[in-house]
N, C-alpha and C positions, 0 to 999 in steps of 0.2 A: 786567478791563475797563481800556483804556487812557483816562487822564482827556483828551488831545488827539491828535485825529489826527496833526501834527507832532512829535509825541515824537521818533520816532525819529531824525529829518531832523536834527533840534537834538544830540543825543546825537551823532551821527556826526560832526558837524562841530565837539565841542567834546572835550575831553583829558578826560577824568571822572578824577580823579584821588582823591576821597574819597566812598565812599555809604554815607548816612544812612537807616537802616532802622526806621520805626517802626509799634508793632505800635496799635493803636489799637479801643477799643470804646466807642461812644456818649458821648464827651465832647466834641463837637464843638469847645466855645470853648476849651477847655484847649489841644485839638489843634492851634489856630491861633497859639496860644500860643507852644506848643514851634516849629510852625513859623517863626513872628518870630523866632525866639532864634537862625536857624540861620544864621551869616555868610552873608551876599550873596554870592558868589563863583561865577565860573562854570567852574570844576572841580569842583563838587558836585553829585551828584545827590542828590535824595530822593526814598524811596520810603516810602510811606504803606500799611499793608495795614490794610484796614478787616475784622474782624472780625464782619460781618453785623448791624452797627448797623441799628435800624429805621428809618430816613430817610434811609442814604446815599445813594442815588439824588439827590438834592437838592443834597449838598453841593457840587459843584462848581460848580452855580449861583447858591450859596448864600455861600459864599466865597473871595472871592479866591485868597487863598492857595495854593488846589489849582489856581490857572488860571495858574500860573507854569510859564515853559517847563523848569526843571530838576524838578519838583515831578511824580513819578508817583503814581495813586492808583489802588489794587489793592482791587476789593473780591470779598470770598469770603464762603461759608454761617457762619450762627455755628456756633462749637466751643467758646469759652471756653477755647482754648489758644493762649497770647502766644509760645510753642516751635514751634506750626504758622506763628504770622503773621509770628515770624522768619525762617522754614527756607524760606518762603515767597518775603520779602524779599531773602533770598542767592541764591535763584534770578535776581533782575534785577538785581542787583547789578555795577558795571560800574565801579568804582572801585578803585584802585591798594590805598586801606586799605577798612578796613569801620568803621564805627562804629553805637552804638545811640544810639536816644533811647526814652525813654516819653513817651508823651501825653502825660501828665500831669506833666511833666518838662519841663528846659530849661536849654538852655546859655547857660554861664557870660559876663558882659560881656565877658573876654577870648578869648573861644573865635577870635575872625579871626586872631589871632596865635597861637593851637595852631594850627588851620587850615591856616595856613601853614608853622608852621615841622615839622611832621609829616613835610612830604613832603621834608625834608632826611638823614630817619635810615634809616639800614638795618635797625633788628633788627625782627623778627615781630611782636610787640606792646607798644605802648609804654603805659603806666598814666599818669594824671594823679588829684588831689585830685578830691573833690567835698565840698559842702557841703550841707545841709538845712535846709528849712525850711517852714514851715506854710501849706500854700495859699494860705490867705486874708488869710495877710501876710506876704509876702517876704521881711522886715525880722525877722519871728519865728526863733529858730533852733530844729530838730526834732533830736530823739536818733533819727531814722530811718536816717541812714547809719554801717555798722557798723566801716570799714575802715582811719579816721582811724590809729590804731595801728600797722598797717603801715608808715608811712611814717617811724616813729621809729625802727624794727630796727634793732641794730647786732649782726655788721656786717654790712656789704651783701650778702655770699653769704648770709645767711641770710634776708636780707630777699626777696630774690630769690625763694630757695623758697617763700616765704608767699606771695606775688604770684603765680607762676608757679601754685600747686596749689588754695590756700584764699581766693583772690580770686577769689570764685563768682559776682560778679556782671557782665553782660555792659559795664555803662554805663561813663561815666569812664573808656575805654580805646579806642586803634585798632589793628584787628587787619588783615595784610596777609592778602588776600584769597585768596593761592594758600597758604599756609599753613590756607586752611579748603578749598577745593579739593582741593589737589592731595591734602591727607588725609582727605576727604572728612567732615568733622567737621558734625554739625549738632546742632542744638538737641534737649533729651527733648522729646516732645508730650506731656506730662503735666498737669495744672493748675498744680502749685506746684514750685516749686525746680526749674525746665526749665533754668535756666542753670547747673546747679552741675557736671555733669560735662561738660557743655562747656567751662566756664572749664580746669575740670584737664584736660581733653586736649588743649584748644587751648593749656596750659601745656608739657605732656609734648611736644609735637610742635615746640614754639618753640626755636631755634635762640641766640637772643639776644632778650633783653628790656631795655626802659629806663625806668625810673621817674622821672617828673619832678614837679614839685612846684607846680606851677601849675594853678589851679581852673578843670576844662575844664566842669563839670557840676554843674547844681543839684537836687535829689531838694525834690521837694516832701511833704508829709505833707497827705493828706485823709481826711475819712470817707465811708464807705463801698469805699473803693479796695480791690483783694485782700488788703495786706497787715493792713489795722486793722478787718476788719471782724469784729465779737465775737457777733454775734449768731444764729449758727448754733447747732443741739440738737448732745448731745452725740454724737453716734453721726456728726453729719458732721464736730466737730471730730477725732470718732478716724480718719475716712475721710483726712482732711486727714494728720493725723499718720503714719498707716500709708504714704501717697503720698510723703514725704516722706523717710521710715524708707528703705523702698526706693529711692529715686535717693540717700540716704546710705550706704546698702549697695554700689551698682554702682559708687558713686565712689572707696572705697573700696575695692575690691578691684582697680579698675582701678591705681588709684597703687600698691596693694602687688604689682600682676603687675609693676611699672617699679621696684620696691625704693625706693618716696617713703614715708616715716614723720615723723612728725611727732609730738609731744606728746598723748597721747591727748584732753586735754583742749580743745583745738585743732582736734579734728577735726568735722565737718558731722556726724558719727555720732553722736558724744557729746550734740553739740544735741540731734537727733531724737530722742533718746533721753528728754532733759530736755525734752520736747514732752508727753512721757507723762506721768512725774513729777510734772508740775502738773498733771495733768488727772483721771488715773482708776490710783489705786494699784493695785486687781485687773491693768489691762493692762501697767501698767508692770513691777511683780514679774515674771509671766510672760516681758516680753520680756528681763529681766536674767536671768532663768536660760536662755533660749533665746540670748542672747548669747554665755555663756560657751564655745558652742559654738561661736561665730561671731568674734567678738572678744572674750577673756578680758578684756583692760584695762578696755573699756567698761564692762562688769558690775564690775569690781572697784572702778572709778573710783566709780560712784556708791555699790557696797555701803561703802566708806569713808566717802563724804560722805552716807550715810542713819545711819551708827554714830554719827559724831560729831555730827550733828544731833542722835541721841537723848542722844545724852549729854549735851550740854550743855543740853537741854531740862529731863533729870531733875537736874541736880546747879542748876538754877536755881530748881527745883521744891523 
């Protein structure tokens, strides 16, 4: 559904030079949030995919925001996959770069000067900082963003690689847009970790990369959001864990068809793997011996760090 008959008239007559894709489910005021965050500029599009929120019908009468001429709002059936409302978003996407936002999310005070200076570089994807912080006080800082460490690698070819394969996340980067095209690259539609073997392909097909050091993107922490919410039974946090195992699986094997290795320890595998570990010993034994099959390291990595854990447990004892 288009939010103004005039979309297109405005579009045609204006350079779209960077579109802003965000996936969005029932959090209206947040969403207008991220919205205000988004430089004023009129080479920017935004495209909002509403995720079959129970009152979107209303929203564009309801707030402004959505009634700005650069400002598209797409609403689809619910699915609870933010990988469909992306893959969605690239479909209208009409901009030179791509860039994401979450809802609940929001760029950085300096984002008009990324903004701008973006459309100066040539390579495929350029990375930027983000920082974190807690909903309900901006001022609060959150351990929610994992990446900070990246940015210290020495030396830069290696840094590279980490960015290029194991920077899973879509946010705090702009990606040119025929580089997801013309490789026809799109998001998993799965619940969780829909961006992780996108990041590494759209790393593997990247020609040239720049990492800069400027805070494009704020990550906020709330409760109830996908990533902090605990209160599931066990048997969906294994459903959770098993969804996850697998898009660590396919990432994995894709980087090793391209001959990309990395520290086992390092890898999105390894995680998923330590997803079990805390959870339900019976599943996670099982999956270290069905690893061995799969990836020896992973199984050996943790059969070490289970040894030494007993050990220093009994000689403390």
């Amino acid at each position: 559904m288009r939010q103004l008959k005039e979309i297109n008239v405005y579009l045609i007559m204006q350079t779209i030079k960077i579109s802003v894709i965000i996936p969005h489910y029932n959090i209206p005021e947040l969403l207008m949030r991220a919205l205000r965050s988004i430089p004023q500029r009129k080479d920017v599009q935004i495209i909002v995919v509403d995720d079959g929120s129970p009152d979107a019908d209303k929203y564009i009468e309801r707030y402004p925001e959505l009634s700005k001429p650069n400002v598209e709002f797409y609403q689809q059936p619910h699915c609870g996959l933010a990988g469909r409302m992306r893959n969605i978003g690239l479909e209208y996407a009409k901009g030179e770069w791509i860039t994401f936002l979450d809802a609940d999310d929001l760029f950085a005070i300096d984002a008009d000067k990324i903004f701008a200076e973006i459309q100066q570089y040539n390579e495929d994807i350029v990375f930027y900082k983000s920082i974190a912080v807690k909903n309900d006080d901006l001022l609060t800082p959150s351990n929610r963003y994992g990446f900070d460490s990246l940015f210290t690698i020495e030396p830069k070819e290696e840094q590279e690689r980490y960015f290029r394969y194991l920077y899973s996340s879509p946010i705090g980067k702009f990606i040119k847009k025929d580089l997801i095209t013309t490789n026809n690259i799109r998001f998993e539609e799965v619940p969780y970790w829909n961006d992780v073997y996108f990041s590494a392909y759209t790393g593997i097909c990247a020609k040239d990369i720049r990492v800069c050091t400027d805070v494009l993107y704020v990550i906020t922490e709330r409760c109830g959001s996908l990533t902090s919410d605990v209160k599931d039974s066990k048997q969906e946090r294994l459903n959770k864990c098993n969804i996850r195992l697998d898009v660590a699986l396919r990432t994995y094997r894709l980087l090793c068809e391209h001959n990309i290795y990395f520290p086992i320890e390092d890898h999105h595998l390894t995680k998923a793997i330590g997803l079990f570990r805390s959870m339900d010993k019976i599943e996670y034994f099982l999956l270290l011996l069905k690893m061995l099959f799969i990836c020896p390291a992973c199984s050996i990595y943790y059969i070490k760090k289970d040894f030494l854990y007993a050990y220093h447990k009994i000689i403390k004892s």
